[in-house]
C-alpha positions as CSV (number, residue, x, y, z in Angstrom):
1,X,0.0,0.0,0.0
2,X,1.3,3.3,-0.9
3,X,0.4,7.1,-1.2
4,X,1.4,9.9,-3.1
5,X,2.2,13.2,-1.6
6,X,4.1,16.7,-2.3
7,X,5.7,18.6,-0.5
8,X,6.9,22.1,-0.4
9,X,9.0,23.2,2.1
10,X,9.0,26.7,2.1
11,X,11.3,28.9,4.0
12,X,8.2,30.0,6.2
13,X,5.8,27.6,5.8
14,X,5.5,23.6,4.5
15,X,2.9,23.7,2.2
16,X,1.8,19.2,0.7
17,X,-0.9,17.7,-1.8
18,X,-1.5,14.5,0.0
19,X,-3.5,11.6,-1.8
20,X,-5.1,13.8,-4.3
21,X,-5.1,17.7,-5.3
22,X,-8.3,18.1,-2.7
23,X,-5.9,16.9,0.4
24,X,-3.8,20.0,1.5
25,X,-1.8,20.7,4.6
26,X,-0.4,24.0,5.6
27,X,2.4,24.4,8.4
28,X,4.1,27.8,9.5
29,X,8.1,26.4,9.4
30,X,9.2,26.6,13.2
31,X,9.8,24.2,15.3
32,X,10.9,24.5,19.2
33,X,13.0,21.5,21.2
34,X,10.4,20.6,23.7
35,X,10.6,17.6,26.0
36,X,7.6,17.6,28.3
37,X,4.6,19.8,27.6
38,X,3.2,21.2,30.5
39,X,-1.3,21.7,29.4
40,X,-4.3,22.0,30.9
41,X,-6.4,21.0,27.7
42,X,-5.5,19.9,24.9
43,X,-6.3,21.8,21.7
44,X,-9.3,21.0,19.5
45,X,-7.3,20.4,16.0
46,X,-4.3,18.2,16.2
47,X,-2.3,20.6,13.7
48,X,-2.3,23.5,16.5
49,X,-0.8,21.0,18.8
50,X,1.6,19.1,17.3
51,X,4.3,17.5,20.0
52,X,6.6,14.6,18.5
53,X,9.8,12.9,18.6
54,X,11.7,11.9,15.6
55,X,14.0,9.3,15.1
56,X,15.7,9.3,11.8
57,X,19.0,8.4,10.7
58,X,18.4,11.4,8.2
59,X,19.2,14.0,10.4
60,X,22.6,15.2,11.7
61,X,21.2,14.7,15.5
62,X,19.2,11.4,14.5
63,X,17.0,12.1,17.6
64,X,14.8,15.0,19.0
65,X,11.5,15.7,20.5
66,X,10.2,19.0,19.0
67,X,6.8,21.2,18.9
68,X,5.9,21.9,15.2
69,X,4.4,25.0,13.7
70,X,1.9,26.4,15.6
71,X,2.1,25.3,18.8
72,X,6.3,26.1,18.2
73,X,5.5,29.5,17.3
74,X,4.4,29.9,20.7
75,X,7.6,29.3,22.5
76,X,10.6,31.5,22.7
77,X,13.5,29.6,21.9
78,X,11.8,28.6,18.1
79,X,13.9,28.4,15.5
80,X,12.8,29.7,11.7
81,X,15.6,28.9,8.7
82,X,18.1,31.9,8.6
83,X,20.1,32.7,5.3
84,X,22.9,30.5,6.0
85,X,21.4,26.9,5.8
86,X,20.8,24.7,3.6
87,X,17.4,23.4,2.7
88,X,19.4,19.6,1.8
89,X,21.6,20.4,4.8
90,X,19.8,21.3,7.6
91,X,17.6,19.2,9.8
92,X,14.9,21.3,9.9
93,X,13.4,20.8,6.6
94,X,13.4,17.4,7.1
95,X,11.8,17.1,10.6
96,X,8.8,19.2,8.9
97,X,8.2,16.7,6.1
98,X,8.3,13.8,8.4
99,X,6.0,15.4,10.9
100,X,3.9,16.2,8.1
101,X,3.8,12.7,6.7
102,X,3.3,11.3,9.9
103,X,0.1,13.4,10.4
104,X,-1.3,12.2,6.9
105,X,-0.4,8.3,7.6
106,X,-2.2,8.5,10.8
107,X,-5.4,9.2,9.3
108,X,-4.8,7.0,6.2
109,X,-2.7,3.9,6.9
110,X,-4.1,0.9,9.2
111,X,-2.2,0.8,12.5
112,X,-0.6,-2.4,14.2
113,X,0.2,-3.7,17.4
114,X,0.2,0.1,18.2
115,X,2.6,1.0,15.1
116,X,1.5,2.8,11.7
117,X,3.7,1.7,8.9
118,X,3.3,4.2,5.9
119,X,4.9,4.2,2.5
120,X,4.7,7.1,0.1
121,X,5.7,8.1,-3.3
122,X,7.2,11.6,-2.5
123,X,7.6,14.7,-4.6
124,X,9.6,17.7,-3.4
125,X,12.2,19.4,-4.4
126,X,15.4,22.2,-3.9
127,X,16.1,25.5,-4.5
128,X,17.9,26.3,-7.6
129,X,21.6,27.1,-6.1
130,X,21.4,23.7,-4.5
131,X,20.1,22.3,-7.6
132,X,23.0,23.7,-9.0
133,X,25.5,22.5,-6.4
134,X,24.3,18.7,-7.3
135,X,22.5,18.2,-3.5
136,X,19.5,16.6,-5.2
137,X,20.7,13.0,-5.6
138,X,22.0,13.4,-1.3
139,X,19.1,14.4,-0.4
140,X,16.9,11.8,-2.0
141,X,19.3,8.9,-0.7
142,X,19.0,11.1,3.0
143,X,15.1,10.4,2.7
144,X,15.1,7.3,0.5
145,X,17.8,4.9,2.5
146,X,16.8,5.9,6.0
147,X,14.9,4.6,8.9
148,X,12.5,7.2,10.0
149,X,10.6,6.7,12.9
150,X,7.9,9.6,14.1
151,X,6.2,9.2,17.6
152,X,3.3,11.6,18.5
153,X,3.8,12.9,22.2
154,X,1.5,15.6,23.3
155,X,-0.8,15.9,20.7
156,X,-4.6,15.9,19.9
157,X,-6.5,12.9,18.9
158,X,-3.2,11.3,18.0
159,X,-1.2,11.2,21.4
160,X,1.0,7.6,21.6
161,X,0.7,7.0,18.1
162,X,3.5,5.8,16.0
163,X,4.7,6.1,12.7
164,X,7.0,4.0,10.9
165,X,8.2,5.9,7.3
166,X,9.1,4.4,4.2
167,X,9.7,6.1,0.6
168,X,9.3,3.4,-2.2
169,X,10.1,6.9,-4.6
170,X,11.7,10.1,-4.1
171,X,11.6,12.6,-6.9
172,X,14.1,16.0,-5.9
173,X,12.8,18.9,-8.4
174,X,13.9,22.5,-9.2
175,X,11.3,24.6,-7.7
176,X,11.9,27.3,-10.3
177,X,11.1,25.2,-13.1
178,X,8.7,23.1,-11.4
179,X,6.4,26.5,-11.3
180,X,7.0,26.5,-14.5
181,X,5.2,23.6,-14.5
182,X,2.1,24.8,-12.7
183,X,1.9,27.8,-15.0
184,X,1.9,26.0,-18.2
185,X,-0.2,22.5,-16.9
186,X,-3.7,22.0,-15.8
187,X,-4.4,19.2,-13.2
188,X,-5.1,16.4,-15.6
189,X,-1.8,17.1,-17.3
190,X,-3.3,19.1,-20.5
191,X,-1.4,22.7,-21.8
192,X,-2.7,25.7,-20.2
193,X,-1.4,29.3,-20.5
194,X,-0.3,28.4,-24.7
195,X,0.9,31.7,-25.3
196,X,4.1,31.1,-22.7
197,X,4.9,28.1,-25.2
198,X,7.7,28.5,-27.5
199,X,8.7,31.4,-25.4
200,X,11.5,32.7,-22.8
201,X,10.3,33.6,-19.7
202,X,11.4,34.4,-16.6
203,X,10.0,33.2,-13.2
204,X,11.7,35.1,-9.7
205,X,10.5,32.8,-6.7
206,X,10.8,35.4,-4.0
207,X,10.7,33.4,-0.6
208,X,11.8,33.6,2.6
209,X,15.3,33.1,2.7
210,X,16.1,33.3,-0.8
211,X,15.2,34.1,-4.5
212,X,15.1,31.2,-7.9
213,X,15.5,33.3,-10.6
214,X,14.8,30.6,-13.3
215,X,15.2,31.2,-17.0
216,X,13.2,29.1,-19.2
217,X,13.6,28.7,-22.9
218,X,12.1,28.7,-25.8
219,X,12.6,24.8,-25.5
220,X,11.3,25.0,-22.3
221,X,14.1,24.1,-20.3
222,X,15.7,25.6,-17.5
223,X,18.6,27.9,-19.0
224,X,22.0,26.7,-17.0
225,X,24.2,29.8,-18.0
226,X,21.9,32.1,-16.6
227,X,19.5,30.9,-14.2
228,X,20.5,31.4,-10.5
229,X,19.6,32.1,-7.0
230,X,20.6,34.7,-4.5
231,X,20.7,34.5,-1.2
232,X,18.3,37.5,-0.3
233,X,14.6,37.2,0.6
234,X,11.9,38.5,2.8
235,X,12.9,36.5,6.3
236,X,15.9,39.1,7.2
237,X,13.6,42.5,6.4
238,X,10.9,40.9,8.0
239,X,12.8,40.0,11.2
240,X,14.1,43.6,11.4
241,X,10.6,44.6,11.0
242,X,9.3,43.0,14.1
243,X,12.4,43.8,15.8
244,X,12.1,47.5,15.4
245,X,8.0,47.6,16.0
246,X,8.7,45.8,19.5
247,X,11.9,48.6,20.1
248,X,9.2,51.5,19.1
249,X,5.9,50.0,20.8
250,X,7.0,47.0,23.1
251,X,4.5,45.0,21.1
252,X,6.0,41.6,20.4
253,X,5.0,39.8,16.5
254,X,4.9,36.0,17.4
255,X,6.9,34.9,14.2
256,X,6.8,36.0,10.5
257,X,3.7,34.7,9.3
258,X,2.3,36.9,11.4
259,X,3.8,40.0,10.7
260,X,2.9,38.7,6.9
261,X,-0.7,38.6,7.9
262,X,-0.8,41.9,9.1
263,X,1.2,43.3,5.5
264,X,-1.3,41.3,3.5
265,X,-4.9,41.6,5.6
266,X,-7.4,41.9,3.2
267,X,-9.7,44.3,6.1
268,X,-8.0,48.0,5.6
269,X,-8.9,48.6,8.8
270,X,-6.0,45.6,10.3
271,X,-4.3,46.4,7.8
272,X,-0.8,47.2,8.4
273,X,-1.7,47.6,11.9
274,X,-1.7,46.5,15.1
275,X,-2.8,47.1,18.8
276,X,-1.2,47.8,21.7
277,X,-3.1,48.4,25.3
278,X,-6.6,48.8,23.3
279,X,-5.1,51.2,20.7
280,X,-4.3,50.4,17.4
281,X,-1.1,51.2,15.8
282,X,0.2,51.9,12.2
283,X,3.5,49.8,11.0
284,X,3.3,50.7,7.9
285,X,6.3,53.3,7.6
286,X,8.6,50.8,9.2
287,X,7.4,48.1,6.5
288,X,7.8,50.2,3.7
289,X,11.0,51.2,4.7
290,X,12.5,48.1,4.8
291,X,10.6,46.0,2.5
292,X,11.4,49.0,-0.1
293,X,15.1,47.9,0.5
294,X,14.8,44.5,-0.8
295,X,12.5,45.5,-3.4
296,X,15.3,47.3,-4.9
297,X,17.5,44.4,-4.2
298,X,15.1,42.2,-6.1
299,X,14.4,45.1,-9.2
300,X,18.0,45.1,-9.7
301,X,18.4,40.9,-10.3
302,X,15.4,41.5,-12.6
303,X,17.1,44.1,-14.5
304,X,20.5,42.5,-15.1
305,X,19.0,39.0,-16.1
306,X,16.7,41.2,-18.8
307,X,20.2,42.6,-19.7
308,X,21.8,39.1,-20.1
309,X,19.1,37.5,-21.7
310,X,17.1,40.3,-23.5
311,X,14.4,37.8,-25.6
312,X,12.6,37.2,-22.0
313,X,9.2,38.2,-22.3
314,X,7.3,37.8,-19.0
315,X,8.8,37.9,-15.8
316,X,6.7,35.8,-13.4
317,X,7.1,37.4,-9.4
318,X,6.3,33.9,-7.2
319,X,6.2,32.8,-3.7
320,X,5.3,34.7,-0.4
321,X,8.2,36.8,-0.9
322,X,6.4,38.3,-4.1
323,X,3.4,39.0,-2.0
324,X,4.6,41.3,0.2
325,X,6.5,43.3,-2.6
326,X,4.4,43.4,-5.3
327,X,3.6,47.3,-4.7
328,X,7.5,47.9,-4.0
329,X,8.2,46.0,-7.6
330,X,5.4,48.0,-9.5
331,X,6.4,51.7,-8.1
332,X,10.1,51.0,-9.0
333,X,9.6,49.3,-12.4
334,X,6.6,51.8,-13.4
335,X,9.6,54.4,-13.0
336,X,12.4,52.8,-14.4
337,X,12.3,50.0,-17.2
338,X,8.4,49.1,-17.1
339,X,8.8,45.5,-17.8
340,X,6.0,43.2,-18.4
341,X,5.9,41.9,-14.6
342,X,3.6,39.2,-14.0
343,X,2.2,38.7,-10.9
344,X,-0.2,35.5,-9.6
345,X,-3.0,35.6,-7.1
346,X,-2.5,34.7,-3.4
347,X,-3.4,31.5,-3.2
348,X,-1.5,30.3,-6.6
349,X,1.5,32.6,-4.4
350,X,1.1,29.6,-1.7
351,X,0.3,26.5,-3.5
352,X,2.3,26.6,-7.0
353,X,5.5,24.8,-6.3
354,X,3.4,22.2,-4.1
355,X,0.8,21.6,-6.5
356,X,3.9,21.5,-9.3
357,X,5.3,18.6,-7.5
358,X,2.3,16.7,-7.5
359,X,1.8,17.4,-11.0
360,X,5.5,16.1,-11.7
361,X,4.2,12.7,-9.5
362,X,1.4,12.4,-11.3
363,X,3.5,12.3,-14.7
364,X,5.8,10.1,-13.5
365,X,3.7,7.4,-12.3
366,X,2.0,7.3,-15.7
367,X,5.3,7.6,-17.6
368,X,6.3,4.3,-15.4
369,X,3.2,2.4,-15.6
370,X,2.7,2.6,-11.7
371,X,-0.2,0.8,-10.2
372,X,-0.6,1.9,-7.0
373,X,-3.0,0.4,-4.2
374,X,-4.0,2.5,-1.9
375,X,-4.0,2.6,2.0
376,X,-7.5,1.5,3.4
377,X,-8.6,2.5,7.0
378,X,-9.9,-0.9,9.2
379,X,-13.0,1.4,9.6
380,X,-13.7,2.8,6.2
């Protein structure tokens, strides 16, 4: 019995497609070390409250008992990705896509003698530079030829459980070209978006930690020469953000999806603000400040990769990252080069590269002639 999933894992958040394209799961990227949790009720969803402890060969530290997303974001000595790790190196990444997997077999894999034993056929992938840097085929033998075990401590509905890991399939992708991907292929594998066919185009994944500034050609294919990534994106300007609104106003920002969902709150009246003692607060001048520091950052890779490869003729502004910026991009390129900037809605923002990988699964189990038989529930 296996089961497909994808998984992105974002500097700021793990975003999967598990089973199916109607199966999502979204986790803010922090975890916390946590032994023992001290509660007096448990909460009511199991992804609030998710306490576990991982045993993989995997990781660098093979053992740990962590909180996970929300429930780390509530403790002070959580740790979010910073600039200088590795998505193929660091533990992190990994302990959020077994946590995640292990909260999907739960539900979908038959337990016995107290143990859930769960295979998947996995699609994820890598930032360009680390593409480039030929960690793909590491990382899949990391996941692939390990023993991972996940045990759920304190947590909702699922407290005891365990979870034995196996991946019969690991497929590593680009993330910049697998949103090409998503841009150019519906669900059921057919061509959408023709016009970008036959064509260059660029695509700038602006995320947390980082930016994937994939070419793609004419023969759709990723451009070697002149694709890259930098190591700049919204995490660092966002940190200084909350640090200098807790400096002005004492008001502490839990982690950087919420600051994020204060920048992008769709009510104008929350909006950029917050409150403090009852009394509600603009940020707004401190974001623009330093948000408008990294949009130059960003308008200045766009520029010099129009330069060096002038027949690009959309540029594509992806990820979270892209977001936050998009009015910082527009001002700056409506007054300089007005290039044809493309930008996608929120939720394609979120789910692209995910849904990409799933796409990529899907068109690799056909290619291979894989029959898969699905997990079935003792109770279903």
């Amino acid at each position: 019995m296996e089961r497909l999933a994808s998984i992105d894992i974002g500097n700021d958040s793990v975003k999967g497609f598990l089973g199916d394209f109607t199966n999502t799961i979204y986790l803010p990227n922090v975890i916390a070390e946590l032994n023992e949790r001290s509660i007096v009720e448990m909460e009511k969803d199991p992804l609030n409250g998710l306490h576990v402890e991982i045993t993989s060969s995997a990781l660098n530290r093979k053992n740990g008992r962590f909180a996970i997303g929300k429930l780390a974001s509530k403790y002070p000595n959580n740790d979010e990705l910073t600039p200088d790790q590795e998505k193929s190196q660091s533990d992190q990444p990994l302990i959020m896509l077994l946590t995640t997997l292990a909260y999907d077999a739960v539900q979908h894999f038959p337990e016995k003698d107290g143990v859930v034993e769960a295979t998947y056929y996995l699609s994820t992938g890598l930032p360009l530079d680390e593409t480039k840097k030929g960690r793909s085929k590491e990382f899949k033998k990391k996941l692939k030829g390990s023993q991972h075990e996940i045990t759920f401590l304190k947590t909702p509905m699922f407290e005891g459980k365990v979870v034995q890991l196996k991946f019969e399939h690991v497929l590593v992708n680009t993330e910049g070209f697998a949103a090409y991907v998503d841009l150019t292929t519906n669900n059921d594998g057919s061509t959408k978006n023709e016009e970008l066919i036959g064509k260059t185009i660029l695509i700038n994944d602006i995320g947390g930690l980082s930016t994937d500034s994939a070419v793609i050609t004419s023969e759709s294919e990723v451009d070697n020469e002149y694709s890259d990534g930098i190591k700049k994106g919204v995490s660092t300007y966002l940190d200084n953000v909350i640090r200098r609104v807790y400096t002005e106003y004492k008001y502490t920002i839990k982690s950087r999806g919420d600051l994020v969902n204060i920048i992008t709150n769709k009510d104008p009246e929350e909006q950029y603000h917050i409150w403090v003692a009852g009394s509600r607060q603009s940020i707004k001048e401190i974001v623009d400040e330093e948000l408008g520091t990294l949009a130059k950052e960003e308008y200045k890779l766009i520029k010099d990769l129009w330069r060096n490869v002038p027949d690009i003729r959309y540029s594509y502004q992806i990820g979270g990252g892209a977001l936050v910026l998009k009015e910082h991009l527009n001002e700056i390129n409506r007054n300089d080069m007005d290039f044809p900037l493309r930008f996608i809605s929120e939720e394609d923002s979120i789910w692209m590269i995910a849904k990409a990988y799933f796409k990529i699964l899907l068109m690799y189990i056909e290619a291979k002639g894989i029959e898969l038989q699905e997990p079935t529930m003792a109770n279903e």
